[in-house]
N, CA, C and O atoms as a GROMACS GRO file, in nm:
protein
  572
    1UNK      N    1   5.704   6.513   2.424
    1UNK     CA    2   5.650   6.593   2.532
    1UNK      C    3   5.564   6.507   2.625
    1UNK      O    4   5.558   6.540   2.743
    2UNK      N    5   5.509   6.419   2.589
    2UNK     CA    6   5.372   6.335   2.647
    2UNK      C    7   5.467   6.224   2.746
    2UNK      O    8   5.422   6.190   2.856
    3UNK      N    9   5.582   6.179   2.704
    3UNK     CA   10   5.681   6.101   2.778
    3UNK      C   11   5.748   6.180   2.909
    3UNK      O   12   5.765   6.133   3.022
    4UNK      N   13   5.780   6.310   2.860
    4UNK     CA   14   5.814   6.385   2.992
    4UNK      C   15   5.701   6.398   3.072
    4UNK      O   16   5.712   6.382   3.194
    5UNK      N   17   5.604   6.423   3.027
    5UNK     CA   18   5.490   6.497   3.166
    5UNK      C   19   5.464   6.360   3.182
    5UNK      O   20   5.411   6.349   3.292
    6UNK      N   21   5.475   6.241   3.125
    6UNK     CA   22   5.422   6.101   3.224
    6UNK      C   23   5.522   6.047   3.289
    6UNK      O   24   5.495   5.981   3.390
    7UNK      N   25   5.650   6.060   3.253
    7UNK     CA   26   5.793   6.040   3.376
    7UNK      C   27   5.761   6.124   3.485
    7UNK      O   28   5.775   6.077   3.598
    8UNK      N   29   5.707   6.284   3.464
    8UNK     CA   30   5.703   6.348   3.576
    8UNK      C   31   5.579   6.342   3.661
    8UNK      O   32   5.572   6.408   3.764
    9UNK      N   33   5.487   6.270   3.625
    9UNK     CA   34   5.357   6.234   3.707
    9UNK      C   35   5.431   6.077   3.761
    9UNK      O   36   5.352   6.016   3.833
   10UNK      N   37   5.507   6.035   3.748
   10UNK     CA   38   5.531   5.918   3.788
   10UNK      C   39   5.645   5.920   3.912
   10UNK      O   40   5.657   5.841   4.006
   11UNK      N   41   5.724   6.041   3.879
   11UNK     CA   42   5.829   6.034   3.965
   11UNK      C   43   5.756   6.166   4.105
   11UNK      O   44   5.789   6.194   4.220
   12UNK      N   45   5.675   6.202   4.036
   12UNK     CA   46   5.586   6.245   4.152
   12UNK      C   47   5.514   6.198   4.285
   12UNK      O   48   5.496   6.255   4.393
   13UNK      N   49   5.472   6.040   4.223
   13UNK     CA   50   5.352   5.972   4.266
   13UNK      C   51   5.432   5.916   4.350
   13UNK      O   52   5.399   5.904   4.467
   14UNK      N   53   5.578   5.862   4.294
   14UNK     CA   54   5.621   5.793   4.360
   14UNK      C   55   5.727   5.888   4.505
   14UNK      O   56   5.758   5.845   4.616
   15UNK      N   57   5.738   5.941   4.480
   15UNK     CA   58   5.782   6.071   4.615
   15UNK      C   59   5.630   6.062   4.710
   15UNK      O   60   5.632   6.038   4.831
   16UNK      N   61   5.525   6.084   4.644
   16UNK     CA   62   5.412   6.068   4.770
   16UNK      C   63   5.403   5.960   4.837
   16UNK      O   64   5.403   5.970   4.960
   17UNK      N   65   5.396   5.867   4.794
   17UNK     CA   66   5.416   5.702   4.824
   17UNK      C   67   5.553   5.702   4.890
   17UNK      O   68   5.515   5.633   4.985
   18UNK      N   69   5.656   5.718   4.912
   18UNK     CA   70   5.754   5.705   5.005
   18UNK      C   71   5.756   5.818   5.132
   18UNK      O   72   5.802   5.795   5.244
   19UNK      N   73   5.689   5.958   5.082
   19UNK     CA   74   5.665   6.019   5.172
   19UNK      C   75   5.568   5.973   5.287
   19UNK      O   76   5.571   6.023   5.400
   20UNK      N   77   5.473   5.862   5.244
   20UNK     CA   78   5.389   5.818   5.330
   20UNK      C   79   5.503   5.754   5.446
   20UNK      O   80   5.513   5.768   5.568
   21UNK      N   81   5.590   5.674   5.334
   21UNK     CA   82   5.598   5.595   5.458
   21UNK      C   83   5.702   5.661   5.558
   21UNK      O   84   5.721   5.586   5.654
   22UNK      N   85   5.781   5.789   5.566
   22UNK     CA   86   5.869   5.852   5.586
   22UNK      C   87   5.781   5.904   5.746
   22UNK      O   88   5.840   5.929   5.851
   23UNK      N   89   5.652   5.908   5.728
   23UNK     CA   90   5.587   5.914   5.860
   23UNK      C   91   5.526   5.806   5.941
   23UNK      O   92   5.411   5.816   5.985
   24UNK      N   93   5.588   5.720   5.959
   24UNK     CA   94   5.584   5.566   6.019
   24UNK      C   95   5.693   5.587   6.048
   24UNK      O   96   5.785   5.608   5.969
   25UNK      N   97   5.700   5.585   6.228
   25UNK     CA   98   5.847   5.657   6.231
   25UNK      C   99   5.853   5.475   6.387
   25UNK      O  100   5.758   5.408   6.428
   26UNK      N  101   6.016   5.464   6.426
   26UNK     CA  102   6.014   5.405   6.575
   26UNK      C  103   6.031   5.456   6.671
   26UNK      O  104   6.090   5.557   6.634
   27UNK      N  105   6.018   5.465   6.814
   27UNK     CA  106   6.002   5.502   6.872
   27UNK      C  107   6.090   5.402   6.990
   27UNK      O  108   6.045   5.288   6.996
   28UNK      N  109   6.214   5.431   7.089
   28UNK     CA  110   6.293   5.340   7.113
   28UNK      C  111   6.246   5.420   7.265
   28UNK      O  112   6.241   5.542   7.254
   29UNK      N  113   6.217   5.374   7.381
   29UNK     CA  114   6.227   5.439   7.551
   29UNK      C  115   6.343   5.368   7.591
   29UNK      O  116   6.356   5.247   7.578
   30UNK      N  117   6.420   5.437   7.635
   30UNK     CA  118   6.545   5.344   7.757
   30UNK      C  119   6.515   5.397   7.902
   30UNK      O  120   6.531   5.514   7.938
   31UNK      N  121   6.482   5.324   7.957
   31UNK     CA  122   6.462   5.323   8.058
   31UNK      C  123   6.587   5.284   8.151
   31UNK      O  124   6.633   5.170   8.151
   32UNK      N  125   6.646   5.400   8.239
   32UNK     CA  126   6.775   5.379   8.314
   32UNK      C  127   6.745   5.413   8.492
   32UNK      O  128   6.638   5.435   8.549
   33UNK      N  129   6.874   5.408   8.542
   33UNK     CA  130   6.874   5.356   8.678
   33UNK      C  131   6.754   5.352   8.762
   33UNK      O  132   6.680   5.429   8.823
   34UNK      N  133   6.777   5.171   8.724
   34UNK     CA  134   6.678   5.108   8.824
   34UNK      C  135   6.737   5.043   8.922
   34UNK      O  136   6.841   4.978   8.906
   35UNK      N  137   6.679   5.054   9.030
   35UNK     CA  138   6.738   4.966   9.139
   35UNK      C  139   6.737   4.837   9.113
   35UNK      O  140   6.806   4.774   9.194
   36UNK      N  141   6.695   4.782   9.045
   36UNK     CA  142   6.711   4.623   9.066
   36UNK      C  143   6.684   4.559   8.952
   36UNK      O  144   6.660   4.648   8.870
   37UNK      N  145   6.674   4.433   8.893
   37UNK     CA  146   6.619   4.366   8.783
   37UNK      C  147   6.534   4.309   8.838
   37UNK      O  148   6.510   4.214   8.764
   38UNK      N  149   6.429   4.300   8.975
   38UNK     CA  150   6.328   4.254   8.983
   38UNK      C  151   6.219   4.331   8.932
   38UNK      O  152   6.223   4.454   8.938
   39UNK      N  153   6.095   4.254   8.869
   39UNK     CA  154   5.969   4.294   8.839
   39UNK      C  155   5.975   4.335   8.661
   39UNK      O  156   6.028   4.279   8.566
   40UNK      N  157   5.912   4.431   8.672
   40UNK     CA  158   5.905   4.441   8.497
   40UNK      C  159   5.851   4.595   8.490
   40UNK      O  160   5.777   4.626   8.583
   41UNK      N  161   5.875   4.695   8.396
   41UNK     CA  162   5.848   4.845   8.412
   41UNK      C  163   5.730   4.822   8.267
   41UNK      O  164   5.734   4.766   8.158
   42UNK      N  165   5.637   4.897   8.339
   42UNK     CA  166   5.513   4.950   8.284
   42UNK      C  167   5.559   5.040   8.216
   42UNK      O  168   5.666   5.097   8.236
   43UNK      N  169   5.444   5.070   8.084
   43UNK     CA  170   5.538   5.188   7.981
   43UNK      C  171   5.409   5.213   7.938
   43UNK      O  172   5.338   5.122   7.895
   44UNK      N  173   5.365   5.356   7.949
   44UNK     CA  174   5.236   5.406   7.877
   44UNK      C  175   5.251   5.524   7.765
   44UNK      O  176   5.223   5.640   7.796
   45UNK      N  177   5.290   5.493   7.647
   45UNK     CA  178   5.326   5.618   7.529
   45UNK      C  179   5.159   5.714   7.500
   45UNK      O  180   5.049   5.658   7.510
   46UNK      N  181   5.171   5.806   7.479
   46UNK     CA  182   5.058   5.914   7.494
   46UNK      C  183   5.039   5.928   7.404
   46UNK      O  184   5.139   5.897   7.339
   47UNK      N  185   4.907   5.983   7.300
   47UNK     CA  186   4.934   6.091   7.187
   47UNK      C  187   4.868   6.181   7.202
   47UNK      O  188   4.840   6.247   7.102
   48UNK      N  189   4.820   6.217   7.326
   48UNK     CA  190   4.760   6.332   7.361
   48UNK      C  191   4.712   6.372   7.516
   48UNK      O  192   4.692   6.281   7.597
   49UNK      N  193   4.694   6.505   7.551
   49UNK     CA  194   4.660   6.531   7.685
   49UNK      C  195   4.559   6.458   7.752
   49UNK      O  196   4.562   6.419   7.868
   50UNK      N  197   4.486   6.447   7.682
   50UNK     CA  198   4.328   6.326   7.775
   50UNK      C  199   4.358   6.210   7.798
   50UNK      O  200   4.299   6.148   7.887
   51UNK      N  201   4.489   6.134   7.701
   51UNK     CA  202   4.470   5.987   7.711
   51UNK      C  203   4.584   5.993   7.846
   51UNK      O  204   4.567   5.931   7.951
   52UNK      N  205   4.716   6.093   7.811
   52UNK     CA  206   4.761   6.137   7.931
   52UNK      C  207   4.753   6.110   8.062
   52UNK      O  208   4.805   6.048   8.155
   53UNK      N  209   4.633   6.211   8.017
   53UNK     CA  210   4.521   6.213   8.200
   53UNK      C  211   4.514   6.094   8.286
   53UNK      O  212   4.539   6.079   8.406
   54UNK      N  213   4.464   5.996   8.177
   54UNK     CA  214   4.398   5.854   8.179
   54UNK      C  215   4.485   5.737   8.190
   54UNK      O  216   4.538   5.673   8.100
   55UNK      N  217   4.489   5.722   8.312
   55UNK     CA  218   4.581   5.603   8.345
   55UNK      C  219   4.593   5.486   8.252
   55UNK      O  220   4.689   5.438   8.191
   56UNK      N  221   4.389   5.435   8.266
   56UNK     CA  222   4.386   5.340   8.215
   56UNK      C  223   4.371   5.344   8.062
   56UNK      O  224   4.347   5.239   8.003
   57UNK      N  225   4.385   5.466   7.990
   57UNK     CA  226   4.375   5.404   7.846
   57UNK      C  227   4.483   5.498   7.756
   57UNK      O  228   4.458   5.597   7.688
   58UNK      N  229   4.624   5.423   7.783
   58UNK     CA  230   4.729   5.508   7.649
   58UNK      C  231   4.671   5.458   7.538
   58UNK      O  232   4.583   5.374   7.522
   59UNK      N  233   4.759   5.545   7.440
   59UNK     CA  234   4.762   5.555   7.308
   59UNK      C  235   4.800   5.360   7.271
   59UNK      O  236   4.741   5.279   7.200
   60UNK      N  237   4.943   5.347   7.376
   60UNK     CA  238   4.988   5.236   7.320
   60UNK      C  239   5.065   5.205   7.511
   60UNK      O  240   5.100   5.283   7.599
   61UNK      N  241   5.060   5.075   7.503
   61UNK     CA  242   5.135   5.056   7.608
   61UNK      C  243   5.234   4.916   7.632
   61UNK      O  244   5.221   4.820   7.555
   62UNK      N  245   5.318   4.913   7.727
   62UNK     CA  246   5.438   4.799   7.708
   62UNK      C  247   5.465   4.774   7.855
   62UNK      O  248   5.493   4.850   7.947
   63UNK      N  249   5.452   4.668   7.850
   63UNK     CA  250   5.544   4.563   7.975
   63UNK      C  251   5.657   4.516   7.921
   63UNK      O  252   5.644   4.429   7.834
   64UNK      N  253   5.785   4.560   7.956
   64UNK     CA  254   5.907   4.517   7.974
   64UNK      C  255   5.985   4.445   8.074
   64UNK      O  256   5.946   4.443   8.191
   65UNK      N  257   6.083   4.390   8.040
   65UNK     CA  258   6.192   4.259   8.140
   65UNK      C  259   6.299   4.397   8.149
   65UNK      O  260   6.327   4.475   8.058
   66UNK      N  261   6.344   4.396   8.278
   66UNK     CA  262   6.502   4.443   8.330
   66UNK      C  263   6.578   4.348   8.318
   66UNK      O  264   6.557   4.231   8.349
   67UNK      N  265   6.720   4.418   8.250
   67UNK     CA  266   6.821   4.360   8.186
   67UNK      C  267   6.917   4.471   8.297
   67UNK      O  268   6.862   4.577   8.325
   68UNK      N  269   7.051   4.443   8.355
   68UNK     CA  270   7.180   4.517   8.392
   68UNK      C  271   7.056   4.652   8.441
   68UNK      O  272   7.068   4.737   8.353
   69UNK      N  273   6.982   4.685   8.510
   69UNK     CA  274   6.927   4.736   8.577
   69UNK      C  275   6.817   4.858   8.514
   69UNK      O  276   6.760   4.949   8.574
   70UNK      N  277   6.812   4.808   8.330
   70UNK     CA  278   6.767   4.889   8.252
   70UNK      C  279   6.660   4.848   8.179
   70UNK      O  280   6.609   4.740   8.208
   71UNK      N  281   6.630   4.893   8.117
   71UNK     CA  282   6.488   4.850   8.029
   71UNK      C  283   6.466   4.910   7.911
   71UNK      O  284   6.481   5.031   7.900
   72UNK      N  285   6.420   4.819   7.790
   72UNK     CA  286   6.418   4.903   7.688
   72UNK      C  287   6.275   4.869   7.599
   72UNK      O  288   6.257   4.753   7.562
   73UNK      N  289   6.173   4.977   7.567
   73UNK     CA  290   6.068   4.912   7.497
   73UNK      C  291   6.058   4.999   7.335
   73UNK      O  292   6.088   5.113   7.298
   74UNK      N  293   6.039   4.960   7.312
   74UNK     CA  294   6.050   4.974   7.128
   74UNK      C  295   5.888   4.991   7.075
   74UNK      O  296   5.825   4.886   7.064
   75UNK      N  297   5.825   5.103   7.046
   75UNK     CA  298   5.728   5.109   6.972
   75UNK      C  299   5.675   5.120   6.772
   75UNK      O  300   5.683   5.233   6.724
   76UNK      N  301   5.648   5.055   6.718
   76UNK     CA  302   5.687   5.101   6.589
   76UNK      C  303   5.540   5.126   6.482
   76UNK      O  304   5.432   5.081   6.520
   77UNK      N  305   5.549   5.190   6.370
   77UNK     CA  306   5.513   5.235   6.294
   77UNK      C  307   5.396   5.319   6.385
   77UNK      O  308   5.289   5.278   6.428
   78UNK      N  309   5.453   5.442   6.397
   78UNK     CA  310   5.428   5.546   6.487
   78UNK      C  311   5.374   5.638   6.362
   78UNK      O  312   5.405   5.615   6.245
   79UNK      N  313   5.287   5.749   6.406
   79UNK     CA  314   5.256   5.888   6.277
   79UNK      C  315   5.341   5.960   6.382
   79UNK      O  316   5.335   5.961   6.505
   80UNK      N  317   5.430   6.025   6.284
   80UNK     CA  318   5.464   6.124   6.337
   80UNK      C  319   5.362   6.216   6.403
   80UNK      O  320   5.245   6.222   6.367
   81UNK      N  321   5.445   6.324   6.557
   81UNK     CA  322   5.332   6.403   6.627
   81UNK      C  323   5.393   6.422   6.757
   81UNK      O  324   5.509   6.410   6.796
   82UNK      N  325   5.283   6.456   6.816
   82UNK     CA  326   5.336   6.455   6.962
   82UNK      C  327   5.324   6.349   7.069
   82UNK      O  328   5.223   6.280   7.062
   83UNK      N  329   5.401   6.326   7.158
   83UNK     CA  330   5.402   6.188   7.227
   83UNK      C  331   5.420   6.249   7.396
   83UNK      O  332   5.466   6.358   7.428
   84UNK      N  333   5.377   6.160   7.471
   84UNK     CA  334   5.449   6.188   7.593
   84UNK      C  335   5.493   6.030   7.660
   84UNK      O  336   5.450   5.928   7.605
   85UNK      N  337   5.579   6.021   7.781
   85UNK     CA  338   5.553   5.890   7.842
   85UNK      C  339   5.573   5.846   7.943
   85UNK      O  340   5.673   5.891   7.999
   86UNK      N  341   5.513   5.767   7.998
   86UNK     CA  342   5.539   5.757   8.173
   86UNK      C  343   5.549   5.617   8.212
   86UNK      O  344   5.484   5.530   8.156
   87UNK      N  345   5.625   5.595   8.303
   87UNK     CA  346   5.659   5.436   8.282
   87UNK      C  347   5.706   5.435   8.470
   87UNK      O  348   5.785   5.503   8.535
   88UNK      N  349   5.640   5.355   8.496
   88UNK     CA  350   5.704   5.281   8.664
   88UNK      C  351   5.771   5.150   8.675
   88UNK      O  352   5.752   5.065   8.587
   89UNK      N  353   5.823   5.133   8.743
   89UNK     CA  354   5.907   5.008   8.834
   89UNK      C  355   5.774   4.911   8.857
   89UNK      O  356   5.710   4.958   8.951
   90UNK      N  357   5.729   4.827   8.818
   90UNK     CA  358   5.712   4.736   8.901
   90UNK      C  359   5.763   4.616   8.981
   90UNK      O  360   5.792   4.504   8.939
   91UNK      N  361   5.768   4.655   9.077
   91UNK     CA  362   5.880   4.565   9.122
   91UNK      C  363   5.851   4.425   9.208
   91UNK      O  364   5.936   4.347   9.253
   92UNK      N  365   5.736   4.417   9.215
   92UNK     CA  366   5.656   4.374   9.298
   92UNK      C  367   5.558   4.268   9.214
   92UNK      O  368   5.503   4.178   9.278
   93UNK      N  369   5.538   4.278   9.089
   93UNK     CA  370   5.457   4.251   8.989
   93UNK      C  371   5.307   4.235   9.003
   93UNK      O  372   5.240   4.136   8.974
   94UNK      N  373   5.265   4.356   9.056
   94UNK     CA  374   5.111   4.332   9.102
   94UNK      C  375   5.056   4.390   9.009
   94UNK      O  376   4.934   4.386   9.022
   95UNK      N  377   5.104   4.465   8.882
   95UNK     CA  378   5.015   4.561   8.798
   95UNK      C  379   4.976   4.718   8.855
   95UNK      O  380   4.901   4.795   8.795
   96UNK      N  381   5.034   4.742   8.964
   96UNK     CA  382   4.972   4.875   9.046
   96UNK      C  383   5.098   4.954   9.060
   96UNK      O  384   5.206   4.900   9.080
   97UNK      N  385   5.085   5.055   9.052
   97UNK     CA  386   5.146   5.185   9.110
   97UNK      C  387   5.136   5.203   9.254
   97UNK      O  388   5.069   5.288   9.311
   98UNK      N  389   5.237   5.086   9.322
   98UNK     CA  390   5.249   5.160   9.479
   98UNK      C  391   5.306   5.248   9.538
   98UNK      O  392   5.426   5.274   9.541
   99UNK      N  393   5.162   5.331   9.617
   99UNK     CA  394   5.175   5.422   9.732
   99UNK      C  395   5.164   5.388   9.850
   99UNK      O  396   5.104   5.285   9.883
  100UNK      N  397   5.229   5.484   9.950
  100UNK     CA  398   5.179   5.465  10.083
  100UNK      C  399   5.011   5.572  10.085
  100UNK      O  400   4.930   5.612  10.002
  101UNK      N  401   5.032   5.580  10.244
  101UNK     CA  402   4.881   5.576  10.261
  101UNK      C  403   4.849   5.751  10.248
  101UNK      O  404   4.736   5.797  10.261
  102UNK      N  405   5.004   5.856  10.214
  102UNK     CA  406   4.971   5.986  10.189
  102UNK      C  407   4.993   5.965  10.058
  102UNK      O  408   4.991   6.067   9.990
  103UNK      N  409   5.017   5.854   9.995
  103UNK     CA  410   4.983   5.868   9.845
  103UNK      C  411   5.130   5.871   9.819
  103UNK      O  412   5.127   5.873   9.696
  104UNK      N  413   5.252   5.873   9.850
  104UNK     CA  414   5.376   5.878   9.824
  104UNK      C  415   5.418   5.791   9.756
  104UNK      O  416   5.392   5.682   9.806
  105UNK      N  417   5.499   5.780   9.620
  105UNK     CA  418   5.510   5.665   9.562
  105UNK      C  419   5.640   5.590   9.614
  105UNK      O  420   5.750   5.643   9.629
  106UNK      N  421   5.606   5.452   9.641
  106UNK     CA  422   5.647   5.344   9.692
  106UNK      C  423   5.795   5.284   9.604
  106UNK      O  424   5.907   5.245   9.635
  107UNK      N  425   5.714   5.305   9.479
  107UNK     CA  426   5.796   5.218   9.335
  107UNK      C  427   5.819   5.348   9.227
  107UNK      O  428   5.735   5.428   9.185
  108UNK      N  429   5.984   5.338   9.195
  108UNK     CA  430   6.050   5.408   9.123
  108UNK      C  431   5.932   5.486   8.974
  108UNK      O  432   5.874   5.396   8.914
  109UNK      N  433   5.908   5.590   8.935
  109UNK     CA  434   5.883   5.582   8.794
  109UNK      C  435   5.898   5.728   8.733
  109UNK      O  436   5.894   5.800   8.832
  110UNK      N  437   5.912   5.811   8.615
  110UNK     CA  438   5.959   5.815   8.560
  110UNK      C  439   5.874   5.908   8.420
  110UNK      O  440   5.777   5.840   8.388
  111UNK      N  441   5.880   6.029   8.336
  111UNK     CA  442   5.814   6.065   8.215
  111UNK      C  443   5.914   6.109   8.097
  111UNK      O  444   6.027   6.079   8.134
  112UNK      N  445   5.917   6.156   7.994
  112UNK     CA  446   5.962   6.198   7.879
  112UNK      C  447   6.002   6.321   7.930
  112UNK      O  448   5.925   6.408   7.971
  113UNK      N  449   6.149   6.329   7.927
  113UNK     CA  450   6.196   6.499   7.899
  113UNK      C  451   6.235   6.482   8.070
  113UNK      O  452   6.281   6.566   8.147
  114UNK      N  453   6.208   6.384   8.087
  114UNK     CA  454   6.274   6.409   8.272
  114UNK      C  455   6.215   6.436   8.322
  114UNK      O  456   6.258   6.456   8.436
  115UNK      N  457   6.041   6.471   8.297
  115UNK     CA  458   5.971   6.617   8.344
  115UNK      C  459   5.955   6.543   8.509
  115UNK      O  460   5.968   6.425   8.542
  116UNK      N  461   5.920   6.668   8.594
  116UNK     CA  462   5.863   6.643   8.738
  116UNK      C  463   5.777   6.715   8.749
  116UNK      O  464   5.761   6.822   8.691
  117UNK      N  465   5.675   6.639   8.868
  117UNK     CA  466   5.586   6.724   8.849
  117UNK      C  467   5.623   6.773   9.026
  117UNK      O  468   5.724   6.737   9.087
  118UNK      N  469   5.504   6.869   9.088
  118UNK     CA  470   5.545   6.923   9.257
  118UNK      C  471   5.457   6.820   9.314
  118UNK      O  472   5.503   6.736   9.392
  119UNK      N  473   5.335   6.822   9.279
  119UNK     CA  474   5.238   6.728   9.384
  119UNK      C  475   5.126   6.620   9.263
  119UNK      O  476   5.004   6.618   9.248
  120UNK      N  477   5.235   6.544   9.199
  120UNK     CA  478   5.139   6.462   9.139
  120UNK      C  479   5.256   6.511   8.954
  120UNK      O  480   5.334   6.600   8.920
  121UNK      N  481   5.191   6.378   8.887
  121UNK     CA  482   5.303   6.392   8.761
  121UNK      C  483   5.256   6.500   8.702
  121UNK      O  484   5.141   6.542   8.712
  122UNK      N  485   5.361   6.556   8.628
  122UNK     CA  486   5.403   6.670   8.528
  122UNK      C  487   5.308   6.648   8.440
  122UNK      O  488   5.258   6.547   8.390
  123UNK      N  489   5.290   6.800   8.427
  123UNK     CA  490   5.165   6.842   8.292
  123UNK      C  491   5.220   6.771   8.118
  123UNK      O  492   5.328   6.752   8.062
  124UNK      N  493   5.101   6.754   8.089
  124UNK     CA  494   5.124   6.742   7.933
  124UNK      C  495   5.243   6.781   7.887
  124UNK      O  496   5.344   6.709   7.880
  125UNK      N  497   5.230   6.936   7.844
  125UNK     CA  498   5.314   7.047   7.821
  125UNK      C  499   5.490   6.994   7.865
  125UNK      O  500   5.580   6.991   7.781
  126UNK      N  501   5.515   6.947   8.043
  126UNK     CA  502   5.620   6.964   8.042
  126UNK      C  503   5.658   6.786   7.979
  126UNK      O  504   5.761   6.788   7.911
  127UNK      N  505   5.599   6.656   7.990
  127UNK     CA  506   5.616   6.534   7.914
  127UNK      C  507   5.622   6.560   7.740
  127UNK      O  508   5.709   6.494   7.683
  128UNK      N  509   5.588   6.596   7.705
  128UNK     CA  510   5.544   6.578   7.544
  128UNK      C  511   5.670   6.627   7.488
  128UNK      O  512   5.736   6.721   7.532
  129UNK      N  513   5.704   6.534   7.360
  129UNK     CA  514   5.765   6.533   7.293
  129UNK      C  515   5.717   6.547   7.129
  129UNK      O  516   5.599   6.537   7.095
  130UNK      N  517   5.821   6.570   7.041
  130UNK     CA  518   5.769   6.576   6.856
  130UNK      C  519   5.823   6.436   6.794
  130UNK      O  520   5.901   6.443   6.700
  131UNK      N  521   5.797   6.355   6.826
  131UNK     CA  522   5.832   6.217   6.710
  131UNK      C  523   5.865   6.259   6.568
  131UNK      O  524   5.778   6.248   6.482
  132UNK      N  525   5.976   6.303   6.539
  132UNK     CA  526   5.954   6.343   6.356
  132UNK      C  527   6.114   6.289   6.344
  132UNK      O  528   6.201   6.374   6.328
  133UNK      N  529   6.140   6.192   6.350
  133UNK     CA  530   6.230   6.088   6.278
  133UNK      C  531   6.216   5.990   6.216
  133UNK      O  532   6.094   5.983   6.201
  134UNK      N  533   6.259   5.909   6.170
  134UNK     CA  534   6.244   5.751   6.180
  134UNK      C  535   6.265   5.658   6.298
  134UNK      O  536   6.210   5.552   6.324
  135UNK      N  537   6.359   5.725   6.363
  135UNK     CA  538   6.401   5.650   6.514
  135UNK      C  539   6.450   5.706   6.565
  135UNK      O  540   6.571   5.729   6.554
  136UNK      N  541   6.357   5.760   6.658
  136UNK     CA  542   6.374   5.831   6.743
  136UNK      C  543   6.432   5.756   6.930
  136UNK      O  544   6.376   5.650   6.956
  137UNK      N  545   6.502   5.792   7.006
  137UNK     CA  546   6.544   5.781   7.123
  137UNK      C  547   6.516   5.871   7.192
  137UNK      O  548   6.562   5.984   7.173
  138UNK      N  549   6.401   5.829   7.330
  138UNK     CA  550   6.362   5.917   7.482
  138UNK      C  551   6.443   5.798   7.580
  138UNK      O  552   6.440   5.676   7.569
  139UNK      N  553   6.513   5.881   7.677
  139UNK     CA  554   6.605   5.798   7.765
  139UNK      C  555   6.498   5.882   7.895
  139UNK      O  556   6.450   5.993   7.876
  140UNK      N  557   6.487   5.836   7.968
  140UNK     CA  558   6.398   5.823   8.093
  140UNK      C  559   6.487   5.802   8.242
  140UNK      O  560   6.484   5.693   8.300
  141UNK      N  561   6.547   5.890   8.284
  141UNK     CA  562   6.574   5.807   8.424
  141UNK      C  563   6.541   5.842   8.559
  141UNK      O  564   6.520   5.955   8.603
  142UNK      N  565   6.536   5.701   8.640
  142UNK     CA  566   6.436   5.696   8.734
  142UNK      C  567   6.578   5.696   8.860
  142UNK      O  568   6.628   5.613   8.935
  143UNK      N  569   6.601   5.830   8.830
  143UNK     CA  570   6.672   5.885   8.956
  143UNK      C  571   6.612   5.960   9.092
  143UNK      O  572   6.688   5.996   9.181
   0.00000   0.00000   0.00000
């Protein structure tokens, strides 16, 4: 009896211990039609509405190279949750989000789920996504 209940505290322990890692998930963005392979696309992954908000401080963020007019950035050992993401063209490579002078954006960019926003990017709500895979794929395009 003492052999079964210690196989079954063992084969227990070890289900928690892989369950850990079952939430360390990747996280793949493709980034599609871009006009050009000049410059490099900014990539800001979210894990919540405030950091969102906040230009300057994602969760996690990526500078990528254009390849055949696309881009791809790879985030990994993610907790599963909610994500959002917003990513521009830089095409120009200045580090900035150009506008003209009514604020109109200049350079292609782009959030999770396609979202749009009317006067300024899409709410939380319509960007955010559930990360609960191992590898997960958001395709983004900057049509």
């Amino acid at each position: 009896m003492k052999v079964k209940f210690s196989l079954l505290i063992i084969i227990l322990f070890s289900v928690f211990i892989n369950a850990g890692d079952i939430q360390k998930a990747r996280l793949i963005v493709k980034i599609k039609g871009l006009k050009s392979d000049q410059g490099t696309v900014k990539v800001a992954l979210c894990n919540s509405s405030e950091n969102y908000k906040d230009d300057l401080s994602p969760f996690k963020a990526a500078i990528i190279e254009i390849k055949n007019n696309q881009a791809i950035a790879v985030f990994d050992n993610l907790p599963a949750g909610n994500y959002a993401v917003k990513a521009f063209h830089d095409e120009n490579n200045n580090d900035d989000f150009d506008t003209n002078f009514l604020g109109i954006p200049k350079e292609d960019y782009g959030f999770s789920n396609n979202a749009r926003g009317l006067f300024g990017p899409p709410s939380w709500d319509a960007a955010k996504f559930q990360l609960n895979k191992m590898d997960q794929i958001v395709e983004i395009n900057f049509n």
